[in-house]
Structures are given as C-alpha cells and as structure tokens.
N, CA, C and O of each residue as an XYZ file, in Angstrom:
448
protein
N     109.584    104.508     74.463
C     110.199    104.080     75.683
C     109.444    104.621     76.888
O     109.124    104.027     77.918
N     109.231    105.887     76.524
C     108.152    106.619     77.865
C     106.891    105.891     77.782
O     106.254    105.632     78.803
N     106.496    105.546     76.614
C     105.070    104.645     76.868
C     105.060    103.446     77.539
O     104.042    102.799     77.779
N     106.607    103.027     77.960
C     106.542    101.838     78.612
C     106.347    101.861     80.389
O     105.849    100.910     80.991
N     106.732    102.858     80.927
C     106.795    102.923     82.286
C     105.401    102.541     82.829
O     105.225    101.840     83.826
N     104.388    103.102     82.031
C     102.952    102.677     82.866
C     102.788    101.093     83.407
O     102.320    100.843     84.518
N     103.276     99.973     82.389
C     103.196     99.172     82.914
C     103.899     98.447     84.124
O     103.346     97.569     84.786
N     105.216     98.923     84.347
C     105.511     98.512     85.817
C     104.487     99.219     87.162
O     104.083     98.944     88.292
N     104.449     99.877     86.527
C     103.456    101.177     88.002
C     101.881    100.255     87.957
O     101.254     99.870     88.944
N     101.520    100.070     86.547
C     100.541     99.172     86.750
C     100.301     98.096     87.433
O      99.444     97.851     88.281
N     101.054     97.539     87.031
C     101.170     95.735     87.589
C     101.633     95.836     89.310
O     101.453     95.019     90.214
N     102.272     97.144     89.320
C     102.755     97.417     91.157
C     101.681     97.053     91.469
O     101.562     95.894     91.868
N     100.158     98.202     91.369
C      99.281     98.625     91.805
C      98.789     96.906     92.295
O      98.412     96.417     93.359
N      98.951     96.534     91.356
C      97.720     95.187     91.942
C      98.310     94.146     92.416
O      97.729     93.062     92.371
N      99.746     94.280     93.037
C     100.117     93.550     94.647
C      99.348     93.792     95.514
O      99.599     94.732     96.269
N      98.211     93.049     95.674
C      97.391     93.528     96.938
C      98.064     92.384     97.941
O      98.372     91.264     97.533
N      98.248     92.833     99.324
C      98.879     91.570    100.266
C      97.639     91.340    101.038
O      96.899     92.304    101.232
N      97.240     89.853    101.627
C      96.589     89.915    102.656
C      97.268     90.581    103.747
O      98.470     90.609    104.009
N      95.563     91.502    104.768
C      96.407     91.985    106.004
C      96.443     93.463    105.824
O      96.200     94.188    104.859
N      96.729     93.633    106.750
C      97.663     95.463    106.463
C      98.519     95.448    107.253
O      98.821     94.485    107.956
N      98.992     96.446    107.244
C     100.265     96.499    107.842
C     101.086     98.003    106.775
O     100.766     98.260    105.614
N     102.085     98.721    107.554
C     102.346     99.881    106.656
C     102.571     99.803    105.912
O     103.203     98.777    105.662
N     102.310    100.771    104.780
C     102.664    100.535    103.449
C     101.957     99.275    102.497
O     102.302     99.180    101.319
N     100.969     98.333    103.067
C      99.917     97.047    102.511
C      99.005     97.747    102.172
O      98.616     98.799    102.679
N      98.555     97.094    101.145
C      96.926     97.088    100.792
C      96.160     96.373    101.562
O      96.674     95.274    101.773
N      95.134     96.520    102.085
C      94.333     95.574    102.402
C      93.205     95.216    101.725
O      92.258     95.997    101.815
N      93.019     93.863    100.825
C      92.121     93.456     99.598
C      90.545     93.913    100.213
O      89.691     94.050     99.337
N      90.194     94.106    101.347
C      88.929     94.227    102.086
C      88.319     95.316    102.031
O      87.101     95.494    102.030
N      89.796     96.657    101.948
C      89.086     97.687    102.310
C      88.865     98.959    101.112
O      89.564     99.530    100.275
N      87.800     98.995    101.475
C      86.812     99.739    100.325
C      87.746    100.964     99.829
O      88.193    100.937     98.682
N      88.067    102.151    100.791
C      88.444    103.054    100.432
C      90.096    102.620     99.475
O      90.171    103.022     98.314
N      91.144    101.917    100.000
C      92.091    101.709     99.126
C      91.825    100.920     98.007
O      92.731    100.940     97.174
N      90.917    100.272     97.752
C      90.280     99.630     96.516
C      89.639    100.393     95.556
O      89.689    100.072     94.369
N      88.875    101.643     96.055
C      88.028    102.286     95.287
C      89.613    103.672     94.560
O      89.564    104.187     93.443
N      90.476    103.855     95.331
C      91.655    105.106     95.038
C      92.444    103.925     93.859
O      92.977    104.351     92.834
N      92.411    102.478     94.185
C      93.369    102.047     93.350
C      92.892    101.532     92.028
O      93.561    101.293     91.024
N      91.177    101.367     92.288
C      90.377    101.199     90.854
C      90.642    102.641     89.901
O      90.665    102.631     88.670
N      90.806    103.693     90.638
C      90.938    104.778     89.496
C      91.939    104.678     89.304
O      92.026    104.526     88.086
N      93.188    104.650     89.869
C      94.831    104.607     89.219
C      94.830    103.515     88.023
O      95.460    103.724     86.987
N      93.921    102.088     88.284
C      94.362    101.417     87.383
C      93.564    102.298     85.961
O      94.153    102.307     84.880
N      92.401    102.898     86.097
C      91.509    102.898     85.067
C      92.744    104.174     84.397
O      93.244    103.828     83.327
N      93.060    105.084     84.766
C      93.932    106.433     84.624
C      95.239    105.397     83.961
O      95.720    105.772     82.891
N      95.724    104.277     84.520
C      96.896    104.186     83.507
C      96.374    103.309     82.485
O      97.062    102.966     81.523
N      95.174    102.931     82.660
C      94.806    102.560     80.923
C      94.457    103.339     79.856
O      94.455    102.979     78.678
N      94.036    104.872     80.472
C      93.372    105.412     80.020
C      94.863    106.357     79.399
O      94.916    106.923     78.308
N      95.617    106.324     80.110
C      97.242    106.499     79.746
C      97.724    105.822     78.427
O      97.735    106.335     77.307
N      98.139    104.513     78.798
C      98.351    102.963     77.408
C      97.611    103.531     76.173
O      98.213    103.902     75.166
N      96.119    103.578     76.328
C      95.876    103.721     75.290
C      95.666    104.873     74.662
O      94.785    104.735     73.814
N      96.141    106.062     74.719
C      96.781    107.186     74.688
C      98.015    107.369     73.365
O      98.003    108.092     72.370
N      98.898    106.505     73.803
C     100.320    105.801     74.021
C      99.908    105.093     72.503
O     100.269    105.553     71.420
N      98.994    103.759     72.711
C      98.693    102.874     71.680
C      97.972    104.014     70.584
O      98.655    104.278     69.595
N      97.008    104.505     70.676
C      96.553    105.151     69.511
C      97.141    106.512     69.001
O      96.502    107.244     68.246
N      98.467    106.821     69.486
C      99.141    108.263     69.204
C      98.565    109.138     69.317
O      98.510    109.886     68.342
N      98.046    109.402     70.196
C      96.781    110.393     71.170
C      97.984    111.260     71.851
O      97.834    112.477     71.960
N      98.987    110.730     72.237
C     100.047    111.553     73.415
C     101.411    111.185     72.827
O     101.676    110.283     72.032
N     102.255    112.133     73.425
C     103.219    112.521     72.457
C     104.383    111.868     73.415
O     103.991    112.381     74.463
N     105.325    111.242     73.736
C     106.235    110.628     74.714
C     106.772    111.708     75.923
O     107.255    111.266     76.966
N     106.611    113.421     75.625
C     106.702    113.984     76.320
C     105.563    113.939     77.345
O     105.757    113.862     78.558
N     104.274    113.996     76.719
C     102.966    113.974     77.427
C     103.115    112.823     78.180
O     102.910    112.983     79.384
N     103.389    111.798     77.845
C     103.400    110.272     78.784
C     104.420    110.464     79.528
O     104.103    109.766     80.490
N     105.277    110.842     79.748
C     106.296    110.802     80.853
C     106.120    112.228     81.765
O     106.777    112.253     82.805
N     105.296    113.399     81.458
C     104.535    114.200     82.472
C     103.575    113.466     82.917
O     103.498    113.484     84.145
N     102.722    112.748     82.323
C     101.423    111.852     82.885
C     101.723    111.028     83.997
O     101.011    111.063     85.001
N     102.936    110.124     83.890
C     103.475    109.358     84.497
C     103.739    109.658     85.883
O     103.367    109.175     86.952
N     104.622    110.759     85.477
C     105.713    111.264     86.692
C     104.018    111.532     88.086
O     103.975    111.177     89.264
N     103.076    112.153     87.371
C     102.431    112.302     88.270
C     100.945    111.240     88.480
O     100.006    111.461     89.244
N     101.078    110.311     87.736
C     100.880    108.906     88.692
C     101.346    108.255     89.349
O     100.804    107.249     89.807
N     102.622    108.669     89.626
C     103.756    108.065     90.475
C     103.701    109.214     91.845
O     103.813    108.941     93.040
N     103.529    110.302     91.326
C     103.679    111.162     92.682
C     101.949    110.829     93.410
O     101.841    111.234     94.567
N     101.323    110.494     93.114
C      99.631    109.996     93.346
C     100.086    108.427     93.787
O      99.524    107.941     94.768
N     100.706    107.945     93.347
C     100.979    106.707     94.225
C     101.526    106.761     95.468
O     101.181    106.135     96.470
N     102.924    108.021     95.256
C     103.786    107.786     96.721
C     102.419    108.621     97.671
O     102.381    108.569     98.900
N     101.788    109.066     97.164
C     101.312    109.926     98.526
C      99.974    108.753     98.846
O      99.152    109.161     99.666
N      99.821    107.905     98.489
C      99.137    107.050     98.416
C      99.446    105.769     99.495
O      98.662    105.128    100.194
N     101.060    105.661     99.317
C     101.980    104.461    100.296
C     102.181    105.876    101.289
O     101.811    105.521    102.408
N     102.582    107.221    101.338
C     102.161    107.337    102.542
C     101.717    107.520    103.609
O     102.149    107.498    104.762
N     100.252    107.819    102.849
C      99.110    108.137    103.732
C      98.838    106.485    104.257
O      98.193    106.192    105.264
N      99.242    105.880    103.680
C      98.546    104.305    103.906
C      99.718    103.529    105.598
O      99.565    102.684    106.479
N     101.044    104.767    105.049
C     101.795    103.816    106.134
C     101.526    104.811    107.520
O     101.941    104.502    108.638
N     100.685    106.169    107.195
C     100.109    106.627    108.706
C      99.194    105.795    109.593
O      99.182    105.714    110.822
N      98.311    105.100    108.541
C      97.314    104.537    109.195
C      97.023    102.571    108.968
O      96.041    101.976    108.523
N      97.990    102.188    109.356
C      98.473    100.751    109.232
C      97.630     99.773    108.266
O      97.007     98.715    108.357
N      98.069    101.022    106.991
C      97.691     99.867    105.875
C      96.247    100.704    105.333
O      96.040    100.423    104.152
N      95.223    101.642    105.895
C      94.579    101.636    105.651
C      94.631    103.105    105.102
O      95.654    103.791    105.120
N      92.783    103.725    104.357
C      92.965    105.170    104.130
C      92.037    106.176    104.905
O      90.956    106.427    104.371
N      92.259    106.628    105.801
C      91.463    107.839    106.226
C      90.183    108.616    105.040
O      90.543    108.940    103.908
N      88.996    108.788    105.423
C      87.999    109.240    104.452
C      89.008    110.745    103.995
O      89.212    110.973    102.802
N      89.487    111.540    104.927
C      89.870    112.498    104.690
C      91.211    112.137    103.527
O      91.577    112.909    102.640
N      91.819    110.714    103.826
C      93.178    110.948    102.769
C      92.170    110.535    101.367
O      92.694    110.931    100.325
N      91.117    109.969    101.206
C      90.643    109.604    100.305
C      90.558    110.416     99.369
O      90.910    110.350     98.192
N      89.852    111.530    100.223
C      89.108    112.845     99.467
C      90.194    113.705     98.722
O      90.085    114.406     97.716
N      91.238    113.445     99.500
C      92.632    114.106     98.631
C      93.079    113.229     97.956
O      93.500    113.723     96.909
N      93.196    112.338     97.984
C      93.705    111.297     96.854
C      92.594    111.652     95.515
O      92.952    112.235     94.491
N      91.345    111.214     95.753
C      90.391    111.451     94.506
C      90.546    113.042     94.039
O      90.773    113.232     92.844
N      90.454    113.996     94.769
C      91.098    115.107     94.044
C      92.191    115.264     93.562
O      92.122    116.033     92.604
N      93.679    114.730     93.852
C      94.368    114.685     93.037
C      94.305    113.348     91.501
O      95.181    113.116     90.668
N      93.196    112.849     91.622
C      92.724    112.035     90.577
C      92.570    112.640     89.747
O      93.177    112.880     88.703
N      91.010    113.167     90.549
C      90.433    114.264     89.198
C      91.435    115.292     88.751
O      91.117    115.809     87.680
N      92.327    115.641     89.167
C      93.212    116.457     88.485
C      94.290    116.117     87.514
O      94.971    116.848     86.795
N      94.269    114.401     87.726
C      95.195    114.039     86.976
C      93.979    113.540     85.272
O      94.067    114.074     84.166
N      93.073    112.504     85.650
C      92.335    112.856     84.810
C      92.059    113.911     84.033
O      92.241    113.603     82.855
N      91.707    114.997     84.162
C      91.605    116.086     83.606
C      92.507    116.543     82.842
O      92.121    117.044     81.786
N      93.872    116.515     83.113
C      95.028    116.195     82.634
C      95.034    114.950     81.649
O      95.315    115.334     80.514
N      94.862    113.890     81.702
C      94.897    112.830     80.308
C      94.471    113.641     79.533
O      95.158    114.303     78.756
N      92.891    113.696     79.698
C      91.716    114.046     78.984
C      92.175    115.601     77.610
O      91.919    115.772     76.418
N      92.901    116.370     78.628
C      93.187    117.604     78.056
C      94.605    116.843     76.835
O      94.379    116.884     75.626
N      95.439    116.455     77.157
C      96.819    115.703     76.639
C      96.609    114.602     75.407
O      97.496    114.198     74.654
N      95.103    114.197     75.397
C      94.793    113.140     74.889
C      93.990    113.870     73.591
O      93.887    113.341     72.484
N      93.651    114.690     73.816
C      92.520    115.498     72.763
C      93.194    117.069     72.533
O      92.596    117.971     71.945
N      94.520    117.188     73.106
C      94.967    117.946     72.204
C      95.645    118.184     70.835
O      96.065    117.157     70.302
N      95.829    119.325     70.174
C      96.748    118.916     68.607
C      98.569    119.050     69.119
O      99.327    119.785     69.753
N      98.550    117.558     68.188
C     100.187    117.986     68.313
C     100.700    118.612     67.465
O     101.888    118.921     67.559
C-alpha cells in the first residue's frame, strides 16, 4: 500500500501549466525542469525499489514522506517568485536531492 503513494506524487509532478504564475510550473524554464527531472528520476528510482523488494514498506513511506516534503518546499519557493526558481532555491532544492538520493541508494542496498 506504501508502494503505492509514489504514483500520485508522480503523475502531480508532470502537470506542467503554460505560464507561471504562483505555485505553476513554467514548461520553459530550465531551472524548475532540471529540480523536477530529478524528482521524477528519484520516484522511479523509488517504484522500482518497491517492484524488486529492494525496500521494505517502512523504507517507502520514509522515502516518500520526504519527497513530498522536497516537493512542498519546491511549490514554495516557486510561489515566492511567480512561478519560477531562484539559482539560490535551486541549489537547495538539488541538495536536498542529493540527500534524498543518498537515502534511496543507502535503503535500497541495505539487508533487511
């Protein structure tokens, strides 16, 4: 059941709207395209985790919880700057990437 949540958070991710506006994606712009190419790659890299019994339903619903907290800070750095991401929110967004990565990686290749 915990392996299922990735896919609503997934399929969120890729409402891109034309435009910006708070809280929008804008399909144009590089920096929210390049933060939302890793979320998608991180919840596949999640799924199949999930699919090959790599992670344990506890591990997927810690994984989760904090692709979801990497999203909200994501809608609201995006609704400071009308739709868009500051290089500086970037750089914190991709560090809290790599930290979540690092996290699969460790969750995924540990023994249960």
């Amino acid at each position: 059941m915990g392996g299922l949540m990735f896919l609503g958070s997934a399929a969120a991710q890729q409402d891109n709207t034309s435009g910006a506006g708070a809280g929008q994606v804008d399909p144009g712009h590089p920096r929210v395209n390049q933060v939302n190419q890793r979320e998608t790659n991180q919840q596949n890299r999640i799924a199949n985790g999930v699919k090959n019994g790599q992670l344990t339903p506890g591990q997927t619903a810690r994984l989760e919880r904090g692709e979801q907290r990497l999203q909200n800070n994501e809608k609201k750095d995006m609704a400071k700057d009308n739709g868009h991401l500051t290089k500086q929110d970037q750089r914190q967004l991709n560090k809290e990437a790599n930290h979540m990565s690092n996290r699969i990686a460790k969750d995924k290749h540990s023994a249960k």
